[in-house]
KOLVEXDO-959905 format. One record per residue (C-alpha): z, y, x. Coordinates in steps of 0.001 Angstrom, whole numbers, padded with zeros to 6 digits, always signed. Layout:
! residues N
ZYX...
! end
This chain:
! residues 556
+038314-015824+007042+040819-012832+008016+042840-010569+006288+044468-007084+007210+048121-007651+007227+050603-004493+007115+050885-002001+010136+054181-001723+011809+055653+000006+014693+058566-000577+016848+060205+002530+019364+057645+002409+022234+054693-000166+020651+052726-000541+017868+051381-002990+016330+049404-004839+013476+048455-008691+011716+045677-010543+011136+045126-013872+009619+042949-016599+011054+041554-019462+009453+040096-022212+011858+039694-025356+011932+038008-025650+015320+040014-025271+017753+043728-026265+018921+046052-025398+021483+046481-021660+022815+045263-019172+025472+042871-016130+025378+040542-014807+027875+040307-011295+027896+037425-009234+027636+034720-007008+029832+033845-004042+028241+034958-001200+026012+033959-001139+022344+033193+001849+020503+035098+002831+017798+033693+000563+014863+035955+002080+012045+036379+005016+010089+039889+006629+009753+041464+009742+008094+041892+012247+010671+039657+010581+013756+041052+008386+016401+043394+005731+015408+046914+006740+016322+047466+002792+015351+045769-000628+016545+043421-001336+013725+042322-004543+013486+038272-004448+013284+037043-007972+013041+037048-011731+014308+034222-013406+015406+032779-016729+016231+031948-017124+019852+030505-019893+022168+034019-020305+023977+036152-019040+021126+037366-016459+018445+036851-013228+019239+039410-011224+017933+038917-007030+018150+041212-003852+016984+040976-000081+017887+043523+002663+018705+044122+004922+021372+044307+004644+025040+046415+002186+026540+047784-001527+027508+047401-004132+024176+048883-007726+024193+047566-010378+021717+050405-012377+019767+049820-015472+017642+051964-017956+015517+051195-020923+013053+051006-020300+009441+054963-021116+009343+056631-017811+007846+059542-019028+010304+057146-019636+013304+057783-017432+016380+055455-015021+017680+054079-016185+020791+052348-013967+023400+048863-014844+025176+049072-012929+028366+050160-009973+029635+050421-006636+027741+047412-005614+029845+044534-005426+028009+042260-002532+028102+039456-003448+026409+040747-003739+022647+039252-007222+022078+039954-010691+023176+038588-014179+023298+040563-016678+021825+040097-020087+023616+042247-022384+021670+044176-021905+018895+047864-023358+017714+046881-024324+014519+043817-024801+011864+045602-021480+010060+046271-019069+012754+047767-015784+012801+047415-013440+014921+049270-009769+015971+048079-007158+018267+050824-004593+019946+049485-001431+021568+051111+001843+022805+053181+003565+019909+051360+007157+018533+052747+009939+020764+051332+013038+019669+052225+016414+021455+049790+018738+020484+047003+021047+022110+048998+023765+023872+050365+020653+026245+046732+020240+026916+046028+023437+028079+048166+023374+030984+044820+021337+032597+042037+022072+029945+042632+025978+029334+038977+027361+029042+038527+024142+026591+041275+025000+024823+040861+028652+024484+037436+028271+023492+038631+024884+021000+040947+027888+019098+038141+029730+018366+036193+027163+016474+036508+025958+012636+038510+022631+013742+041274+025061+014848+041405+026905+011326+041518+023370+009440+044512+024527+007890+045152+027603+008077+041871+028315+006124+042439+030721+003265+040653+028482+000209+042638+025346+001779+046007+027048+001689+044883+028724-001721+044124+025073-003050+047176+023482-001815+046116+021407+000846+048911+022496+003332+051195+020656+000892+048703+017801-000457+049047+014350+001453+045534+013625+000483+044365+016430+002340+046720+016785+005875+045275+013652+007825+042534+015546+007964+043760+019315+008561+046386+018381+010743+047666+016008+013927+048922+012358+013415+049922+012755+009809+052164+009745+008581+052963+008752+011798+055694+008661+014658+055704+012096+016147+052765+013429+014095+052749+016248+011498+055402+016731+008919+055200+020259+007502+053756+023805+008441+057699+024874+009291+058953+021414+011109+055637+020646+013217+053419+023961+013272+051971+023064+016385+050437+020023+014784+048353+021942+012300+044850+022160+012668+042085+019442+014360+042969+019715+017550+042427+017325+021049+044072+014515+019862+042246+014556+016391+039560+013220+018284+041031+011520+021820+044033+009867+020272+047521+010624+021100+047817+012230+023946+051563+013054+025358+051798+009332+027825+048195+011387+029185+050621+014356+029650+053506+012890+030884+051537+011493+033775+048064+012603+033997+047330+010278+036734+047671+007391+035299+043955+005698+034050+045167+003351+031593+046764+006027+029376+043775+009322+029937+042655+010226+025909+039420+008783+025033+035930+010461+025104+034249+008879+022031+030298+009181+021170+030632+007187+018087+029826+009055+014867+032888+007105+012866+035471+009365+014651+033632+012880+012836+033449+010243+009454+037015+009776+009022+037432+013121+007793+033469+014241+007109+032994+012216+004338+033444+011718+000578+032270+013983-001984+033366+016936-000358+031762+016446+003173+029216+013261+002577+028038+014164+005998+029000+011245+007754+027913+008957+004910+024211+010713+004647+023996+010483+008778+024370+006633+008136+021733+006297+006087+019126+008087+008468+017305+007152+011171+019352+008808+013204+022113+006174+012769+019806+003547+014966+018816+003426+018278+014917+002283+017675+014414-001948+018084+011782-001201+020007+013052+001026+022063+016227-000840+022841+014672-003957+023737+012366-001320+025960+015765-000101+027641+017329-003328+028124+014298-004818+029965+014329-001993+032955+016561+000211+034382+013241+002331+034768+012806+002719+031316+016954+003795+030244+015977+007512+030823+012630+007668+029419+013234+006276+026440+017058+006846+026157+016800+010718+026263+015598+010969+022512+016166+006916+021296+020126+006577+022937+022978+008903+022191+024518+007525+025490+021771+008794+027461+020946+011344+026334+024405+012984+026861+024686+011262+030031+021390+012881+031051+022741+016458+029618+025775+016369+031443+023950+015203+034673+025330+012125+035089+023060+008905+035737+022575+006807+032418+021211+003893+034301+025071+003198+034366+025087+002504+030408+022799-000646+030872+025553-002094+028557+025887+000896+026076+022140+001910+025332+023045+000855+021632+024726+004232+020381+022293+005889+018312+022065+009545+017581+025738+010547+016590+027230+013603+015796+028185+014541+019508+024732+014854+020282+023428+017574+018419+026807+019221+018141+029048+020410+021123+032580+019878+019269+033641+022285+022264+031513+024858+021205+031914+028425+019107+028750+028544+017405+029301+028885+013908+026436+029054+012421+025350+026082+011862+028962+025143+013466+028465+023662+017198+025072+022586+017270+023955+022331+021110+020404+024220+020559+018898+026359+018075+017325+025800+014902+013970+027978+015731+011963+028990+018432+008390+029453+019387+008214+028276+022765+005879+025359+024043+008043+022050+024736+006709+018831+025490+008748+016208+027606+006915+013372+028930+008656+010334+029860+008063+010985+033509+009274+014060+033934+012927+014941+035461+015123+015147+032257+017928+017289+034217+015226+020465+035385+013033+020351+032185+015846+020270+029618+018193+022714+032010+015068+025508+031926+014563+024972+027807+017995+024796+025832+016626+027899+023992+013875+025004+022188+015127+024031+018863+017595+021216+018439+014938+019213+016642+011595+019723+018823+014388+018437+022101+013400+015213+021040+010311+015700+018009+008249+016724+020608+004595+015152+021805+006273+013959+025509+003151+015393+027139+000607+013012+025698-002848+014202+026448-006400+012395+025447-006981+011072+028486-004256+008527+028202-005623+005068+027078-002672+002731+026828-001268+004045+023696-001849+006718+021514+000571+009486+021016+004291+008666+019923+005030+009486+016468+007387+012255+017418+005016+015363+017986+006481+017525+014522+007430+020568+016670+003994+020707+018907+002197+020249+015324+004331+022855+013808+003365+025778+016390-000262+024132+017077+000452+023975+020441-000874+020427+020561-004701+018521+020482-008055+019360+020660-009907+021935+018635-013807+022803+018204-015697+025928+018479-019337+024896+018164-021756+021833+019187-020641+021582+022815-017199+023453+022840-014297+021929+022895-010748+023028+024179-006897+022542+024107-005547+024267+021798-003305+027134+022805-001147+028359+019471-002187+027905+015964+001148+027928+014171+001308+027348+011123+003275+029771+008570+006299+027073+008027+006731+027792+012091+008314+030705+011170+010489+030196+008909+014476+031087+010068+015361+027626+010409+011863+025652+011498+012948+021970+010530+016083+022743+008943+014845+024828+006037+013311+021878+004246+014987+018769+005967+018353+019830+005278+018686+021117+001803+022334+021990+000952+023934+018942-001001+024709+020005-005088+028324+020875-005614+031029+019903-004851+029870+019669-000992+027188+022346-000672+026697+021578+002775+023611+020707+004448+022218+017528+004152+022199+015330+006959+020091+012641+005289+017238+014657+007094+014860+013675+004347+012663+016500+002128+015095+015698-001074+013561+018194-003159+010417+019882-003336+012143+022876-005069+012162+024385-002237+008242+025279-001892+008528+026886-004985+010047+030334-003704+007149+030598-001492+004272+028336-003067+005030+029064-006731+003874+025199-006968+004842+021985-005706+002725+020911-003482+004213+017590-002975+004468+015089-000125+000875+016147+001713-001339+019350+002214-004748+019217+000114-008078+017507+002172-006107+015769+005066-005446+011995+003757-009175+012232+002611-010494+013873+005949-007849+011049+008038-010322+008161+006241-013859+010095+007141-012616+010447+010548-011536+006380+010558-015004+005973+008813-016949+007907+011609-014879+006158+014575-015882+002770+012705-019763+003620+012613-019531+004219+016340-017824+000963+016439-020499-000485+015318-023266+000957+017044-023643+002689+019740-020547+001711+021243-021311-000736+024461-021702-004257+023852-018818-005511+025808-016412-003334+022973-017995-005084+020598-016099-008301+020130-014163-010220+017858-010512-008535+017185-011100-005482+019103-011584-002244+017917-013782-000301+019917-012427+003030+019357-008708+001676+019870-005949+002047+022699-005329-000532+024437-002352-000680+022778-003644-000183+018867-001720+003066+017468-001277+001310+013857-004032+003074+011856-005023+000240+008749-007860+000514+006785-009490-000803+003582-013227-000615+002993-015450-000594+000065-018717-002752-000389-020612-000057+001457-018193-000490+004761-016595+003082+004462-013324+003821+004248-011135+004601+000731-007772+004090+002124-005361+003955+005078-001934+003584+006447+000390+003126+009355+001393+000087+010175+004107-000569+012873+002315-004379+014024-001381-004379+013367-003773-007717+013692-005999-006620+015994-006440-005511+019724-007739-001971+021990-010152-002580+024760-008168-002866+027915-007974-001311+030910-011814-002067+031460-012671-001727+027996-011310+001957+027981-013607+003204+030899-017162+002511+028581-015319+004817+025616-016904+008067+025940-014549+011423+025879-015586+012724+022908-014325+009413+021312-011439+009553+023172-010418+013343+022236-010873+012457+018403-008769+009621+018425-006404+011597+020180-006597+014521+017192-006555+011967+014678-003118+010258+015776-001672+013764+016465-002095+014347+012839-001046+011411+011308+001837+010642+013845+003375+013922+013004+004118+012173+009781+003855+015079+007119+000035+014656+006000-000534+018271+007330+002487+019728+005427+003712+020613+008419+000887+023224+009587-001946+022304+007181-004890+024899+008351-004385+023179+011664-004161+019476+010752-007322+020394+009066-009137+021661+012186-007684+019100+013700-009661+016472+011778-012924+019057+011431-012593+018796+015299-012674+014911+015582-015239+014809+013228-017751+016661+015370-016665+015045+018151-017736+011761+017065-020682+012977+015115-022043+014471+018578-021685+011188+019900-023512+009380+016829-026537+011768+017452-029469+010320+019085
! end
């Protein structure tokens, strides 16, 4: 059980309470820890100027107690539940790490107080003695304007408390803002906004222990971009953006061989490791940060519209980046691709692959048709070069339906990322068409029905056995079925864990191509997730395509 107690701060350290109540342990000591958190907590204006206390813990040696704040040496304190008891230190004000293992307590009711470096804010132009081109390019962005923008002076915000943690630096604290005439050099989001205090940095720039931090976790953008007015932070958590994949994590963590492949689109980590060119095999321990805000935004950068996003939101170009390819000369030679097909992208599957069917992230291949196999007679097949579809061109691509602006009071776009309105169609439909293109769930079941007839004959004997499907990866893509009495198919879904097996290695060698190539067409369409919406004339010839390729090979 713990409680927040009250922060308080002393000349030179800072420092705040928590209550413990144990009854496991006795004695006293801490051990302290390895690694770095990430910032766990949301607060008004970004970093912590403050130690915040963020949790406690069970562990197997201890309690695990943890806080946040800025840069800097933190010393654990702890006392009985005597109002009179002293305050006892455990250790050396040396910890870095802003957590620590409690091995044995002083009492069944413990309390416990954390003292960290005091808020000493000093404002951007001390930064640009070292950072100029960051900081002359920093003025130019919205952050900058935070308070100097006309409708937030108009409204009163350079005056309203509610409103200046998040327009200026270090409001309410030591050395932070205090008014537009006494601290104008503290107006605006500026470094320290988002790297903590930063004047012990400038005082002695050598020194590691006190350098501002470089944080990739989404809470420091959702102390100030969220509520009513800005629910950006708050939608973002509710996406799937806010998760780094199980699968893919447990993927990561097995092999260092597989932190780039799959870290480049699954781990925010990475993937900026990767974009800055650094090696992201050194995260091993930090593959968990999912897609923040840093990633798709440059919070360095002047584009304005939409404000600092690190690609564009349309282009035409092919862009597919397989998971063996060199991150660092594929992405350098295609920043112009848009933000979204970086990652929603068909990673070079082809239909020759066998293991596993494509990943469910080829939107922005299936958008421009750029993707698949299509037919042009009995006996002519070939890869399709550029069918896009008509909702390829539209200004934004992705954007334009996945994030709708929010209703009023925010009217910003939604970073939910889901279609929350079909209202949208309208203007161009005069209908809503709603959540799938006409023909393709129907033509996705004849296709499974086909592939299912060749299951059943002619496919070779040795395919034919009991929970394998013939026509499957090795690795089953997650296509369900039901039948009706006749055997065909009326209805289907995606499944993420499926009760049956693909032919293996072996197996995969006695399916012919044509099977092969319509299997490959079929998951295309239904792993790009928008039941043709997407590019419907194609996801249609898609399907027409897989059909004759499996018909061909049910002829005698």
């Amino acid at each position: 059980m713990a409680e927040n107690g009250n922060n308080a701060w002393r000349v030179d350290r800072a420092s705040v309470s928590i209550l413990v109540a144990a009854g496991f342990l006795l004695g006293g000591g801490f051990a302290d820890a390895q690694t770095v958190p990430h910032l766990s907590i949301t607060q008004p204006g970004g970093m912590p100027g403050l130690p915040i206390m963020t949790g406690i813990s069970r562990v197997t040696n201890g309690m695990k107690v943890t806080w946040d704040g800025p840069s800097g040496y933190y010393q654990v304190y702890q006392k009985s539940n005597n109002l009179l008891a002293p305050w006892v230190a455990l250790g050396k004000a040396t910890n870095l790490s802003r957590y620590a293992v409690i091995t044995r307590l002083y009492t069944t009711d413990a309390f416990f107080r954390v003292s960290g470096p005091a808020p000493a804010y000093i404002g951007a132009q001390a930064c640009a003695g070292c950072h100029d081109s960051i900081r002359n390019t920093e003025l130019k962005t919205p952050h900058a304007g935070a308070f100097t923008d006309a409708d937030f002076a108009a409204a009163g915000g350079q005056t309203n408390r509610s409103c200046l943690p998040c327009h200026t630096v270090g409001y309410g604290l030591p050395t932070g803002f205090v008014s537009k005439s006494r601290t104008p050099l503290l107006a605006g989001v500026q470094c320290e906004n988002c790297h903590g205090p930063a004047a012990n940095h400038a005082a002695n720039e050598n020194d590691p222990t006190v350098r501002p931090r470089v944080e990739l976790a989404a809470t420091v953008c959702g102390g100030c971009h969220t509520g009513p007015m800005s629910p950006t932070y708050d939608e973002w958590s509710t996406s799937a953006h806010a998760t780094v994949t199980p699968d893919a994590l447990q993927t990561m963590s097995s092999s260092t061989n597989n932190i780039s492949s799959c870290g480049r689109c699954h781990s925010g980590s990475v993937r900026l490791a990767l974009i800055y060119g650094k090696n992201p095999v050194t995260l091993s321990n930090d593959l968990n940060v999912a897609i923040t805000c840093a990633v798709c935004h440059d919070p360095h950068s002047t584009n304005a519209n939409p404000a600092q996003v690190r690609n564009p939101l349309h282009s035409t170009n092919y862009f597919s980046l397989s998971t063996s390819a060199n991150f660092t000369n594929v992405y350098a030679a295609n920043t112009n691709i848009n933000i979204c097909g970086q990652c929603h992208n068909v990673r070079g599957a082809a239909w020759t692959d066998t293991s596993r069917a494509p990943h469910r992230s080829p939107q922005y291949n299936f958008l421009l048709g750029s993707v698949g196999i299509l037919w042009s007679g009995k006996t002519n097949y070939y890869s399709a070069t550029y069918r896009p579809g008509t909702h390829g061109g539209l200004t934004n691509q992705c954007v334009y339906c996945h994030m709708q602006d929010d209703a009023p009071p925010a009217s910003i776009a939604s970073h939910t990322f889901a279609v929350i309105s079909h209202d949208v169609c309208i203007s161009c439909h005069g209908f809503d068409p709603g959540a799938s293109a006409p023909g393709v769930y129907d033509n996705v079941s004849l296709v499974l029905d086909l592939l299912n007839r060749w299951a059943a004959s002619p496919a070779a004997a040795a395919l034919r056995t009991n929970g394998v499907v013939a026509w499957e990866y090795t690795s089953p893509g997650g296509l369900t079925w039901q039948t009706n009495q006749a055997g065909q198919v009326t209805s289907w879904t995606l499944a993420d864990q499926v009760n049956f097996t693909g032919p293996d290695a072996a197996g995969q060698g006695l399916i012919p191509d044509n099977i092969k190539k319509a299997r490959y067409d079929l998951y295309l369409v239904v792993n790009d997730g928008s039941l043709g919406t997407h590019n419907w004339t194609f996801a249609l010839d898609l399907l027409t395509a897989a059909q004759n390729l499996v018909a061909q090979q049910l002829s005698p």
